[in-house]
C-alpha positions as CSV (number, residue, x, y, z in Angstrom):
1,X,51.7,33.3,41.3
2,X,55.0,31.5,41.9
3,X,55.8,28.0,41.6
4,X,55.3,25.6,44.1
5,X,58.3,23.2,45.8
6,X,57.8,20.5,48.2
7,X,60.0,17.7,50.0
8,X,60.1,14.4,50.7
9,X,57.8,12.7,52.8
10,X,60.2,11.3,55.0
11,X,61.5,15.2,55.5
12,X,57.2,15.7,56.0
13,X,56.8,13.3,59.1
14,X,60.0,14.9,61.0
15,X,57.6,18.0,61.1
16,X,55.4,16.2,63.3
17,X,54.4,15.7,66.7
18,X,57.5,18.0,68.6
19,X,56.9,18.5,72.3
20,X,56.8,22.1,72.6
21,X,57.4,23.8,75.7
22,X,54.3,25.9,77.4
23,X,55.1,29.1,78.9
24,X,52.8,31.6,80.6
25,X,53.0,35.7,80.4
26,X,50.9,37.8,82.8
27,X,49.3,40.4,80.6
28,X,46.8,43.1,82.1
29,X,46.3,40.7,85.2
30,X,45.6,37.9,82.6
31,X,47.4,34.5,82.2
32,X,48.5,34.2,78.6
33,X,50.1,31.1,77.5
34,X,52.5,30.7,74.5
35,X,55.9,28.4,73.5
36,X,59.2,29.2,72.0
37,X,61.5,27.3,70.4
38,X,65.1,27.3,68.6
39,X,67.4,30.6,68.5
40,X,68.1,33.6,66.1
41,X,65.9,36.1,64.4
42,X,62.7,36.0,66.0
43,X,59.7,34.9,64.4
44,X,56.2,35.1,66.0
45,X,53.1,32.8,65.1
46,X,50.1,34.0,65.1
47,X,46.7,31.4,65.0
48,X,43.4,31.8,63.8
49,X,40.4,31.3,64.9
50,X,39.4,28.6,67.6
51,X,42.3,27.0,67.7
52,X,45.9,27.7,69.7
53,X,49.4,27.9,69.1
54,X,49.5,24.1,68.5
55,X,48.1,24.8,65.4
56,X,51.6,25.7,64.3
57,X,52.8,22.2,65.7
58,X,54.0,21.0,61.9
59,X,56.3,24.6,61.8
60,X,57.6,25.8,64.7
61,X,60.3,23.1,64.6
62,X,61.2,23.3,60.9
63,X,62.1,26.7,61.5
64,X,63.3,26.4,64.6
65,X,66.0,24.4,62.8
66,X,66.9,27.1,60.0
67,X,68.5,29.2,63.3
68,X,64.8,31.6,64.0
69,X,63.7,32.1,67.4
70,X,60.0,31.0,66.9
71,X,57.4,32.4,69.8
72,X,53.9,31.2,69.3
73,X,51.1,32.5,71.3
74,X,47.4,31.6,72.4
75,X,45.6,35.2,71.9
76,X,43.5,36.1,75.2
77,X,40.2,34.0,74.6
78,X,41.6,31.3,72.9
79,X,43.8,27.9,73.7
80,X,45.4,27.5,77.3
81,X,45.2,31.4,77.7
82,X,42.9,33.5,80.4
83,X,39.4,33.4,78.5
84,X,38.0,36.8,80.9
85,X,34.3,38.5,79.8
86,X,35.4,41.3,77.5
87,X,34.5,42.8,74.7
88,X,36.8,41.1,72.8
89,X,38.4,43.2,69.0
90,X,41.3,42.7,66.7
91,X,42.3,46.5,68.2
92,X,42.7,44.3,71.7
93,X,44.9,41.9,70.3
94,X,47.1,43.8,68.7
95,X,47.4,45.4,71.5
96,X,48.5,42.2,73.3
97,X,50.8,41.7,70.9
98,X,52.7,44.7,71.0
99,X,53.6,44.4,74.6
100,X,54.4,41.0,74.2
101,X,57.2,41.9,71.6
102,X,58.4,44.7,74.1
103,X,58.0,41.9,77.0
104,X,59.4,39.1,75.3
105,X,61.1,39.8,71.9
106,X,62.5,43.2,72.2
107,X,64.0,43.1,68.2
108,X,62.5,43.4,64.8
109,X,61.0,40.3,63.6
110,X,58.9,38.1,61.2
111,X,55.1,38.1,62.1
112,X,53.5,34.6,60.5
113,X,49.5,34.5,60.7
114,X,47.1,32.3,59.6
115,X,43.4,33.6,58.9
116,X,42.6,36.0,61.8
117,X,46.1,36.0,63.2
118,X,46.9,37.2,59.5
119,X,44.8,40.2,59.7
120,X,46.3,40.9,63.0
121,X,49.9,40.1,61.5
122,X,48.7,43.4,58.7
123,X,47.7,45.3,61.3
124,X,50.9,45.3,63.6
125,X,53.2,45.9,60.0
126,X,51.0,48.7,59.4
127,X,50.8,50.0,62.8
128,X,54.2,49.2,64.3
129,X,56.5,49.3,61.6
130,X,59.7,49.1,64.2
131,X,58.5,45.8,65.2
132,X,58.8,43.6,62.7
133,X,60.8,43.5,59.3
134,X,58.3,41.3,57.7
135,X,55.4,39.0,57.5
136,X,54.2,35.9,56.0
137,X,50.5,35.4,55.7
138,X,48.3,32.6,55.3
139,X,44.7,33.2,53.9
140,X,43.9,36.8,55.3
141,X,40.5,37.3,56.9
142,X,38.3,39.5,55.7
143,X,37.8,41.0,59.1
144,X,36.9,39.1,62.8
145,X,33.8,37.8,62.1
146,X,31.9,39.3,59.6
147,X,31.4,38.0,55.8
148,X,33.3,41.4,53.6
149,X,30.9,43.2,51.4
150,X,31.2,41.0,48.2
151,X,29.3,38.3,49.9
152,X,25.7,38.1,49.2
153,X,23.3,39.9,51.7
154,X,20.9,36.7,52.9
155,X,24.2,35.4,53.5
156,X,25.4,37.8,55.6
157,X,21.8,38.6,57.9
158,X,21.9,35.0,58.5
159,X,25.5,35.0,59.5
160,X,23.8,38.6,61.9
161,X,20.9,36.1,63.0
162,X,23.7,33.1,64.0
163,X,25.5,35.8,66.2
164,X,22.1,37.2,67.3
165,X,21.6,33.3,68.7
166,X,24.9,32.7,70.4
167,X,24.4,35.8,72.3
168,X,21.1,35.2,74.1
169,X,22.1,33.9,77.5
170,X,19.9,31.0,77.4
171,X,20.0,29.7,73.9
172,X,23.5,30.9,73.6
173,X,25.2,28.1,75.9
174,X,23.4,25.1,74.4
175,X,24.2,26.4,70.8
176,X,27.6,26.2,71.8
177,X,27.7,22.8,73.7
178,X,26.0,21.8,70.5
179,X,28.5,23.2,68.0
180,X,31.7,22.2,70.4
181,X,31.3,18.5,69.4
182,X,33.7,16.8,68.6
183,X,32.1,15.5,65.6
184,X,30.8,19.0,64.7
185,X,34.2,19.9,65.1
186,X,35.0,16.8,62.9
187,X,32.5,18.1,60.3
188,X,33.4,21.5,60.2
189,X,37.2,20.9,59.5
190,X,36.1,18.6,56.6
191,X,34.5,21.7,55.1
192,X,37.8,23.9,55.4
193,X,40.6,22.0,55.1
194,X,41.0,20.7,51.2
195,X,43.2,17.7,52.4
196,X,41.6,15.6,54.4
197,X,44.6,13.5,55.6
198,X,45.6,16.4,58.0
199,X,42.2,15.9,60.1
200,X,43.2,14.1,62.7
201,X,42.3,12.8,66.7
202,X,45.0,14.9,67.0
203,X,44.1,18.3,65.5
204,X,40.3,17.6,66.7
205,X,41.2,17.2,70.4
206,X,43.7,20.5,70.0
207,X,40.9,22.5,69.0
208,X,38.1,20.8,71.4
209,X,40.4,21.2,74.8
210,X,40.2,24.3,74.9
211,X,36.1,24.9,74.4
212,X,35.6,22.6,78.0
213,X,36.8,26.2,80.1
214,X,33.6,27.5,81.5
215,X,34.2,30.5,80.2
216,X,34.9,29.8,76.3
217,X,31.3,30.0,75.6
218,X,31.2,34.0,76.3
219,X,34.5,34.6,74.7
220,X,33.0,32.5,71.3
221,X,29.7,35.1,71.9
222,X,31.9,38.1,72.6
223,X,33.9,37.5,69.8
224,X,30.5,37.1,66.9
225,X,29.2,40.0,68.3
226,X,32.5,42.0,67.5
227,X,33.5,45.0,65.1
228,X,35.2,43.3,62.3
229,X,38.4,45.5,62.6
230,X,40.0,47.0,59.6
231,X,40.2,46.1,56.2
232,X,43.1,44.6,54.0
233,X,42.8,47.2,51.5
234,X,42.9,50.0,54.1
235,X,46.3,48.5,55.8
236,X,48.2,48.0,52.6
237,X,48.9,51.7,51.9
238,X,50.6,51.3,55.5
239,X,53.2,48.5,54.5
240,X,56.5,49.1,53.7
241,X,57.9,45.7,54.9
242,X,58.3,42.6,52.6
243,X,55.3,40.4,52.7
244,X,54.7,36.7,51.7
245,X,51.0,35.6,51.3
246,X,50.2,31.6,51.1
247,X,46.4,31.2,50.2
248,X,44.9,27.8,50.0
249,X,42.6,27.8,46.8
250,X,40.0,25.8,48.1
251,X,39.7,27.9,51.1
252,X,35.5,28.1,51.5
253,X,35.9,30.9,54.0
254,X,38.3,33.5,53.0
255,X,38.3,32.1,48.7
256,X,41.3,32.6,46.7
257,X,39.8,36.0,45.3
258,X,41.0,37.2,48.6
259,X,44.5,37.5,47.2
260,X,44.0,39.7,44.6
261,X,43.6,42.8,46.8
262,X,47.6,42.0,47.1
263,X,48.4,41.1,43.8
264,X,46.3,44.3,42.5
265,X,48.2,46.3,45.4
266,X,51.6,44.7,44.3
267,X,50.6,46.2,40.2
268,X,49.7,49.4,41.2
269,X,52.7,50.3,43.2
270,X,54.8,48.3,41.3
271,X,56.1,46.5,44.1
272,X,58.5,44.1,43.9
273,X,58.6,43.5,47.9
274,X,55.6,40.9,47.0
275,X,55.1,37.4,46.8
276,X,51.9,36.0,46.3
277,X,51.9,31.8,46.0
278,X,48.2,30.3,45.8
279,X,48.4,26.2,46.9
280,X,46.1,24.2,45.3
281,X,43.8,21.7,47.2
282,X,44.1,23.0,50.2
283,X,41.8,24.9,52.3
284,X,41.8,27.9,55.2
285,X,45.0,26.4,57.3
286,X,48.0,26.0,54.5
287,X,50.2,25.2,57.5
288,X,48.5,22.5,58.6
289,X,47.4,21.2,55.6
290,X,50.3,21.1,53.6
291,X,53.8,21.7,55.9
292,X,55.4,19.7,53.2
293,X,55.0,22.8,50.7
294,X,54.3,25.6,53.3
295,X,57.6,25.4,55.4
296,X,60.2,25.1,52.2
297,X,58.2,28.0,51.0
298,X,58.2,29.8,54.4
299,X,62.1,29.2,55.3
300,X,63.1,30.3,51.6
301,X,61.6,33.3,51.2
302,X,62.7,34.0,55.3
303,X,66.5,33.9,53.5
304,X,65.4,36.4,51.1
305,X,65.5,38.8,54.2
306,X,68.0,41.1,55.6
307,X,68.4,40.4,59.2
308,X,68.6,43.1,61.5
């Protein structure tokens, strides 16, 4: 593990609160909506999920300002994007992705993820290496929505059951308009995120907005009810890039033993193109949690780099 740095907290609070500009992108017939912010090597942001680009809102302009071109976008399903009936997958995303880099980007750059848009981050190293000379991610999933095969097995049939629930057209909606509360939502993030100063009105009503489309509660269904995608330890074999991984250690969701696929990766191959930093008391978002320790660490090791 590496040493941790942070700034000041005045440096902290200049982090916040930066009007981003909202953009949409017809994909597929769908309206996708993402922002984009400063010039230079481009970076794309990549949330988890529930939650939108304005997750990243304590980021984007930090390294906006250390001369990257920084994209963010809301995936299909999620945030001020199209939220369609489909059978949503990772594979779906990632294909998204890639023909927004050849729509939008058109260079090699630095994919950043965060829990789900992590996993998707591995998969589009792994799968198209000419796309991106890097990535930084931030407690990797174990997959889209199912618990990895560790986890205990009442665990994981109730977790079958939940998704069982959501599904059923009559019980599903009122399930949701239950668990869409803001004070659920309130509740929830209290669970997840190991400093509780970063929960916020703010942070609540970014991830609530989105949940009053019509259609969110069949995306939120499709989405439970979808193959978990591929596994970390079946991408790594795939990288060749340079990869950063943040991991919050008092993640409850994806815990801190989800790093040491990486680390154990890094050992066998001896690879020094590695760099594993775990932050403590801090949850499943790193980002959001802590930008006072996650950006230094971000826009250092983004120097480290060779730009195209």
């Amino acid at each position: 593990m590496t040493e941790l740095v942070t700034v000041s907290e005045s440096t902290r609070n200049s982090y916040l609160h930066a009007a981003l500009p909202r953009l949409s992108w017809q994909w597929r017939g769908f309206d996708l909506c993402y922002t984009v912010l400063g010039e230079g090597q481009p970076l794309l942001l990549i949330h988890g999920f529930g939650v939108t680009y304005a997750h990243w809102r304590k980021n984007i302009p930090a390294l906006a300002e250390q001369g990257y071109r920084v994209y963010a976008i809301d995936l299909l399903g999620f945030g001020a994007s199209e939220k369609p009936a489909l059978d949503y997958s990772l594979e779906l995303w990632q294909e998204m992705i890639r023909d927004f880099w050849q729509a939008q980007i058109q260079q090699p750059m630095v994919v950043v993820g965060n829990s789900i848009g992590a996993l998707l981050g591995l998969m589009v190293l792994a799968r198209y290496p000419d796309m991106a000379v890097g990535g930084i991610l931030l407690n990797v999933a174990g997959g889209l929505n199912h618990r990895p095969d560790e986890f205990n097995l009442p665990l994981r049939i109730i977790m079958g059951i939940f998704a069982g629930v959501v599904q059923n057209p009559w019980i599903g909606p009122i399930l949701f308009d239950r668990v869409r509360q803001k004070r659920r939502i309130r509740n929830t993030l209290k669970q997840v995120y190991g400093n509780p100063e970063a929960i916020t009105d703010e942070l609540v009503e970014i991830i609530y907005e989105p949940t009053c489309d019509p259609k969110a509660q069949k995306v939120f269904a499709s989405i439970l009810g979808a193959p978990p995608g591929p596994r970390v330890a079946e991408l790594l074999p795939c990288i060749q890039q340079p990869l950063l991984v943040l991991w919050g250690e008092a993640d409850p969701w994806t815990p801190i033993q989800g790093s040491q696929v990486f680390q154990e990766w890094a050992t066998d191959r001896k690879e020094s193109k590695l760099q594993v930093v775990a932050i403590p008391d801090t949850g499943h978002c790193p980002h959001d949690e802590r930008p006072e320790i996650v950006n230094p660490l971000m826009i250092d090791w983004l120097k480290t780099l060779v730009r195209p």
